[in-house]
C-alpha positions in Angstrom: 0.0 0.0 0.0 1.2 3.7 -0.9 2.4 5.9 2.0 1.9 9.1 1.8 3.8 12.1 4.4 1.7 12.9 7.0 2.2 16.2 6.6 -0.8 15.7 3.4 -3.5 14.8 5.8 -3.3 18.8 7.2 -3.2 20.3 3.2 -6.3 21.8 2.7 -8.4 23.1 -0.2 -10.2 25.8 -1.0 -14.2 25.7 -1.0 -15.1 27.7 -4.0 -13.8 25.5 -5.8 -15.4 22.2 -4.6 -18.9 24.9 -5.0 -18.2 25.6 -8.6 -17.6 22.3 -9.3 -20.6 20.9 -7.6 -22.5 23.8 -9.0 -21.4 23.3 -13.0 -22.3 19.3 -11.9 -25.9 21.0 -11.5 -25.5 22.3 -14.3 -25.1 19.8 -16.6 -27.7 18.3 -15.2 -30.1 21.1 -16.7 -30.4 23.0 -13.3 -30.4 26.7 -13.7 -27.3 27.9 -11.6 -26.8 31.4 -10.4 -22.9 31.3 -9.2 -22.3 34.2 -6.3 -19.7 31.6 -5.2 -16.5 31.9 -7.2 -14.1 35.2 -6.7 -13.5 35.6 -10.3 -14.3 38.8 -12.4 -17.3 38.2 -14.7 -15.3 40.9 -17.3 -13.6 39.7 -20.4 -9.5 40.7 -20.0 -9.4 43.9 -21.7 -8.5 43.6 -25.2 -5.1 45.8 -25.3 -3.7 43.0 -23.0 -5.1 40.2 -25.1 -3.2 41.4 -28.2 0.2 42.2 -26.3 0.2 38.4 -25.2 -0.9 37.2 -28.9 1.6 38.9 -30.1 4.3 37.8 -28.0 3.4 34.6 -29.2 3.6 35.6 -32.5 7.2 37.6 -32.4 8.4 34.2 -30.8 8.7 34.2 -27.1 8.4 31.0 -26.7 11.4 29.6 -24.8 12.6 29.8 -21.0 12.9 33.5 -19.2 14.8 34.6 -16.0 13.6 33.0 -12.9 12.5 36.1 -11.1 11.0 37.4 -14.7 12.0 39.1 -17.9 13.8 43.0 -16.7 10.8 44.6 -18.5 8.1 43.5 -16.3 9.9 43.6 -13.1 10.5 47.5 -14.2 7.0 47.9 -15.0 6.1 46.7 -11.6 8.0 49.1 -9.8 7.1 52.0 -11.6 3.5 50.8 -11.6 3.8 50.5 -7.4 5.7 54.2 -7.5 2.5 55.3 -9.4 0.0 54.2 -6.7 1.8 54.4 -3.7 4.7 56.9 -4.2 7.4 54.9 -2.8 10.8 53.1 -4.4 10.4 49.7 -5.2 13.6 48.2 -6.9 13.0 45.7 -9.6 15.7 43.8 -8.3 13.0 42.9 -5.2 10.4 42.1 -7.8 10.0 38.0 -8.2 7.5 37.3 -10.5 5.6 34.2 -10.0 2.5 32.3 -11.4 -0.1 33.5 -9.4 -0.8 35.1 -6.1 -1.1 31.9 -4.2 2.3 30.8 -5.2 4.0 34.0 -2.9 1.9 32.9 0.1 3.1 29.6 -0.6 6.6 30.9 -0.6 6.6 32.8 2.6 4.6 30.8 4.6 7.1 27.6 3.6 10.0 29.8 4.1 9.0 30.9 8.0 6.9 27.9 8.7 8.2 24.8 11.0 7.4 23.0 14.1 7.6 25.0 16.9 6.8 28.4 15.0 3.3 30.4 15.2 2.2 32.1 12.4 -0.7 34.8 12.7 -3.5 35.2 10.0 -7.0 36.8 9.5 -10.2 35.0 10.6 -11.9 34.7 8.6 -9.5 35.0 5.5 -8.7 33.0 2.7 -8.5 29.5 3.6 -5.0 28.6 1.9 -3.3 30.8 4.6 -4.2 28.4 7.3 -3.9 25.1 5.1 -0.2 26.2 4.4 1.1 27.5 7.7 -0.5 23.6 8.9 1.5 22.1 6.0 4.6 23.9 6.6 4.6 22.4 10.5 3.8 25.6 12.0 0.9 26.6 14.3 -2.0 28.5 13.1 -2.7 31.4 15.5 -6.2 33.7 13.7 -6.5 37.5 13.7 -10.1 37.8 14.6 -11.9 40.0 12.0 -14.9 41.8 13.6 -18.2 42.1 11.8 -18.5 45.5 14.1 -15.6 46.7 12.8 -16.1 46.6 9.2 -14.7 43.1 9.3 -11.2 45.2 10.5 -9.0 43.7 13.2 -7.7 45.6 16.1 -4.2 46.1 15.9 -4.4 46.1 20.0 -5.5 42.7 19.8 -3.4 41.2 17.0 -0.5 42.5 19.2 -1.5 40.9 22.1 -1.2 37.5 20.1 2.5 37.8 19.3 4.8 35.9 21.7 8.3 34.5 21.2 7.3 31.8 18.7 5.6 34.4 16.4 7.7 34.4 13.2 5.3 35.4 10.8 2.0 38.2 10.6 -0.1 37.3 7.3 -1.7 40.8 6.6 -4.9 40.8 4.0 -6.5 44.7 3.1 -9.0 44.5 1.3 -10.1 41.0 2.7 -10.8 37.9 0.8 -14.0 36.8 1.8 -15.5 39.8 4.0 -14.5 42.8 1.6 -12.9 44.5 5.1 -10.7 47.4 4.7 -8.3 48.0 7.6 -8.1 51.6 8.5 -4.9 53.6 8.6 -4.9 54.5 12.0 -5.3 50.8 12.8 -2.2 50.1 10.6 -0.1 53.2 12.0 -0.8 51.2 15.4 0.1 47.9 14.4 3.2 49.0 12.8 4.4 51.0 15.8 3.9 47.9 17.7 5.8 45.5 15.5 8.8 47.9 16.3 9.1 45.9 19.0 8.8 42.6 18.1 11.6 42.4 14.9 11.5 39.3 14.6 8.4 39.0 12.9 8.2 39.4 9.4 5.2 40.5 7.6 3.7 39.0 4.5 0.7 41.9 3.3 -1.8 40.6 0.6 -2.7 43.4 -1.3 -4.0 41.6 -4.3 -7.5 43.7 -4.3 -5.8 47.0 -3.4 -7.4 48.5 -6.7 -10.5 47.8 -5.7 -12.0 50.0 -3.3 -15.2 52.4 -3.0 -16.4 55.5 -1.9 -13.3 57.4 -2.7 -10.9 55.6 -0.5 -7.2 55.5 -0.7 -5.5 52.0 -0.5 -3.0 51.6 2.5 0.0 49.7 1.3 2.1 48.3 4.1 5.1 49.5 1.5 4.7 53.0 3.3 6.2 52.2 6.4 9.5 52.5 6.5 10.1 50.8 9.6 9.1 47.6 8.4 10.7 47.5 4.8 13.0 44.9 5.8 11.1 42.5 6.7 8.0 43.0 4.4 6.6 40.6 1.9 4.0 42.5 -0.5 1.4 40.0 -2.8 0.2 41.7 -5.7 -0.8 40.6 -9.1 -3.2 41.0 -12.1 -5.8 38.2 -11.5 -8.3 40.8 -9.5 -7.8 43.9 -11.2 -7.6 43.0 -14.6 -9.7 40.3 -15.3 -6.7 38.0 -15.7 -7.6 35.1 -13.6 -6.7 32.3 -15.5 -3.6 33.7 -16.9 -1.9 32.9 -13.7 0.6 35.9 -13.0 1.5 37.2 -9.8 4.1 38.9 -8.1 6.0 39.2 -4.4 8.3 42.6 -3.7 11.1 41.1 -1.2 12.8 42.7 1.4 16.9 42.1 -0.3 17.7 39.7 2.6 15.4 37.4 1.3 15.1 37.5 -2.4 17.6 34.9 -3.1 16.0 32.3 -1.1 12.5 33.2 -2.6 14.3 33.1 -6.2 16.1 29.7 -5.2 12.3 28.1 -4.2 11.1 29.7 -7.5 14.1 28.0 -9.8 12.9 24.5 -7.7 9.0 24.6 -7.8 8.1 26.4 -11.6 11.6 27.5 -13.1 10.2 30.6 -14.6 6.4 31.7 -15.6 5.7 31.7 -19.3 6.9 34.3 -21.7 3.6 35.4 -23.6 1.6 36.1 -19.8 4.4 38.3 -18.5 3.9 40.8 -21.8 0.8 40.9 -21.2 1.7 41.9 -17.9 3.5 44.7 -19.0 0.7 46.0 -21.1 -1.8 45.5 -18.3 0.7 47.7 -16.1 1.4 50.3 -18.9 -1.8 50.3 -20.9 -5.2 52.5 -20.7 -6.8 52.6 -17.0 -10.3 52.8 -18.2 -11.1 49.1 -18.5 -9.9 48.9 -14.7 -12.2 52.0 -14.0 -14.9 50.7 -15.7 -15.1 47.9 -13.8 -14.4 49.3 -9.8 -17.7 51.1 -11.5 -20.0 48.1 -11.8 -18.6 46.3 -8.9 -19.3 49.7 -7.0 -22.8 49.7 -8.4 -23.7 46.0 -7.8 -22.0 46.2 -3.9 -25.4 48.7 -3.6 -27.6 46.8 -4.9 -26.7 43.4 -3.1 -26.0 45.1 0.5 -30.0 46.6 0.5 -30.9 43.3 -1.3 -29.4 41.2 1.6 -30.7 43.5 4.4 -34.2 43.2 3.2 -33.9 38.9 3.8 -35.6 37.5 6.7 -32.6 36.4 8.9 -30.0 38.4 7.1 -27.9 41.3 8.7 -25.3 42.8 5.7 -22.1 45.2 6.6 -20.9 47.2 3.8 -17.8 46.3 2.4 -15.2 48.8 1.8 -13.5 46.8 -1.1 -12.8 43.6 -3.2 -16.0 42.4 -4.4 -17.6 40.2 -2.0 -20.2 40.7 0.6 -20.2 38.4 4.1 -23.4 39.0 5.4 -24.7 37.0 9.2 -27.5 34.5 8.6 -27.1 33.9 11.9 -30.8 34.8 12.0 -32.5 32.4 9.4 -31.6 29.2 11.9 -29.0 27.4 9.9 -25.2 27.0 9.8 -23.2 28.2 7.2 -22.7 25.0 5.9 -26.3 23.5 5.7 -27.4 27.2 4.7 -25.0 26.8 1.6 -25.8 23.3 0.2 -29.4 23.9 0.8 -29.4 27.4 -0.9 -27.5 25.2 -4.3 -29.5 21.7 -4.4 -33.1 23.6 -3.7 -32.5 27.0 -5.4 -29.7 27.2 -7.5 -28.1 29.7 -5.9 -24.1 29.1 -5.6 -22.5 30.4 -2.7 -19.7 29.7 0.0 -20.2 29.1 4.0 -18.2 31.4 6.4 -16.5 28.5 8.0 -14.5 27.7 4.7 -12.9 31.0 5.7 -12.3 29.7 9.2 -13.7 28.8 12.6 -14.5 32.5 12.8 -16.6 32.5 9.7 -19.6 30.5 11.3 -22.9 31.9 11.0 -21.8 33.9 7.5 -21.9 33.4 3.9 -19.6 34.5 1.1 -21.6 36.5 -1.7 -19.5 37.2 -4.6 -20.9 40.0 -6.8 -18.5 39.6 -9.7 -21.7 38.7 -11.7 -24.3 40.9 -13.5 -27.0 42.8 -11.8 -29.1 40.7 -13.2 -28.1 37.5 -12.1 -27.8 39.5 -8.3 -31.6 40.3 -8.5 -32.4 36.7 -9.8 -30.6 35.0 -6.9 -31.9 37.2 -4.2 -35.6 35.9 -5.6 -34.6 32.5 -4.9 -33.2 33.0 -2.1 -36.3 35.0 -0.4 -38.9 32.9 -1.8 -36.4 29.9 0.0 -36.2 31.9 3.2 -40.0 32.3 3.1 -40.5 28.4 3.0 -37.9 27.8 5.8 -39.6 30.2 8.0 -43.0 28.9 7.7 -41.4 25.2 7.8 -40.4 26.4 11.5 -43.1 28.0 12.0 -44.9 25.3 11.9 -42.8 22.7 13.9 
């Protein structure tokens, strides 16, 4: 019999997944789905960036590039990160990788071991806790408060580090609740990581184009005092529409880079040639497809956050950015979980339980409204018109 490491029975997976797959099932079946599950922009990539990485293809990149990425798009990152936050980036720090997921993978491996606590946001994206549990480490959550905006108290999260804390995982805006974390709790949680240098700080900033109501993204990259030791995420799945092209990137404090590069040069050797051109021209190209589409999301986050008050048993917080909304259905009765799978198999309505986010994440639902109004209004139907059968079910138990 095959033996696997144990260290494979702690690797976890990520939900929306296992919804969309369960959901297109349905679909095949003949069932009309509405998907509100999967965090994926429901716009085409803009065309501009199309062409740049046809053409790549067509000029003949086609062979290996630098481990870390071709010079071009590692210059286009900094200047792009100058652009939005005013600060010096080296391309020299930039390590372009396949995907967002694949820096988190990187730092968390790079800090994580037995006998090492790594801090993350609860509820947050469910691979940071499945890694730091590969890697060996312990899993200590940032508790996200829905009366907070789904922020965390900087107060609190220092309160959490002790000498074992090697690692802070850092998420503004927040995969799944749509939090923002406001400066003045960030000017606190940096003064107190003066402290504790031994920490490093991995900040996952890989929605920080999408905001609303005028607000200004916080990049940990403006604090001096923490440059070196700060890991920033970024990439182009969110913000341009480039989800399945699989390009990311990580800025590294210089202490670190060649140990991120080395685990680069060992896991994927370099990401392909055509994507990263495209990159560029996503960096360097027109703004208004990205504008155009913080528009609709803007638009649709109204709609769904009255829509979702107005349930019986639903209680909505308006999120500050990304494009999800985390709403408590704490008062229809159910768990996440049952509220979920009941919501698909009776309704068709696709979308993900709080607790795939983390313990923290009972009694909440994911909404993502990366899909038309349309579809938004057509779901919240099904989903009263369900609500309105449960209650009269219990009503009448």
């Amino acid at each position: 019999m095959l033996k696997m490491a144990a260290r494979m029975g702690v690797l976890g997976t990520e939900t929306a997944f296992e919804v969309l797959a369960r959901a297109n099932a349905l679909a095949a079946q003949g069932r009309s789905i509405i998907n509100l599950g999967i965090g994926q922009p429901d716009f085409p990539t803009p065309a501009h960036i199309v062409e740049a990485g046809r053409k790549a293809l067509a000029d003949g990149h086609h062979g290996y590039t630098p481990a870390n990425g071709i010079p071009q798009l590692r210059e286009a990152v900094a200047a792009d990160l100058y652009r939005r936050h005013r600060t010096e980036v080296s391309p020299a720090q930039v390590l372009v990788v396949p995907g967002g997921k694949v820096t988190m993978f990187f730092v968390i491996l790079m800090f994580g071991e037995p006998g090492v606590e790594i801090l993350y946001p609860n509820p947050g994206f469910p691979i940071y806790e499945s890694v730091i549990r590969f890697s060996g480490a312990v899993p200590v959550p940032i508790p996200l408060h829905e009366s907070a905006g789904f922020s965390f108290s900087a107060a609190e999260v220092l309160e959490k580090i002790t000498p074992h804390t090697r690692l802070m995982i850092i998420n503004s805006p927040a995969n799944p609740t749509g939090g923002v974390v406001p400066r003045a709790e960030f000017d606190h949680l940096v003064a107190g990581l003066e402290r504790h240098p031994q920490v490093a700080i991995l900040s996952d900033e890989i929605y920080g184009e999408i905001l609303y109501d005028g607000a200004k993204h916080v990049s940990l990259l403006n604090y001096p005092s923490i440059r070196d030791r700060l890991i920033l995420l970024d990439g182009w799945s969110k913000t341009y529409a480039m989800t399945g092209w699989r390009l990311g990137y990580g800025v590294w404090p210089p202490a670190l880079f060649a140990a991120a590069e080395r685990l680069a040069i060992n896991c994927h050797s370099c990401v392909n040639a055509a994507t990263q051109f495209a990159g560029i021209a996503a960096l360097t190209g027109p703004r208004e497809p990205v504008c155009h589409m913080v528009e609709a999301f803007a638009e649709r986050r109204q709609y769904i956050v009255e829509a979702l008050n107005r349930l019986p048993g639903f209680r909505c917080a308006r999120p500050g950015g990304a494009f999800y909304t985390f709403p408590n259905v704490t008062g229809t009765g159910l768990d996440a979980r049952t509220l979920q799978g009941r919501m698909l198999e009776e309704v068709g309505v696709a979308t993900i339980a709080g607790t795939s986010f983390g313990e923290f994440g009972e009694g909440y639902l994911r909404f993502s409204y990366a899909n038309s109004r349309d579809a938004i209004a057509e779901a919240i139907a099904r989903i009263d018109k369900f609500l309105a059968t449960l209650l009269a079910d219990n009503a009448s138990e």
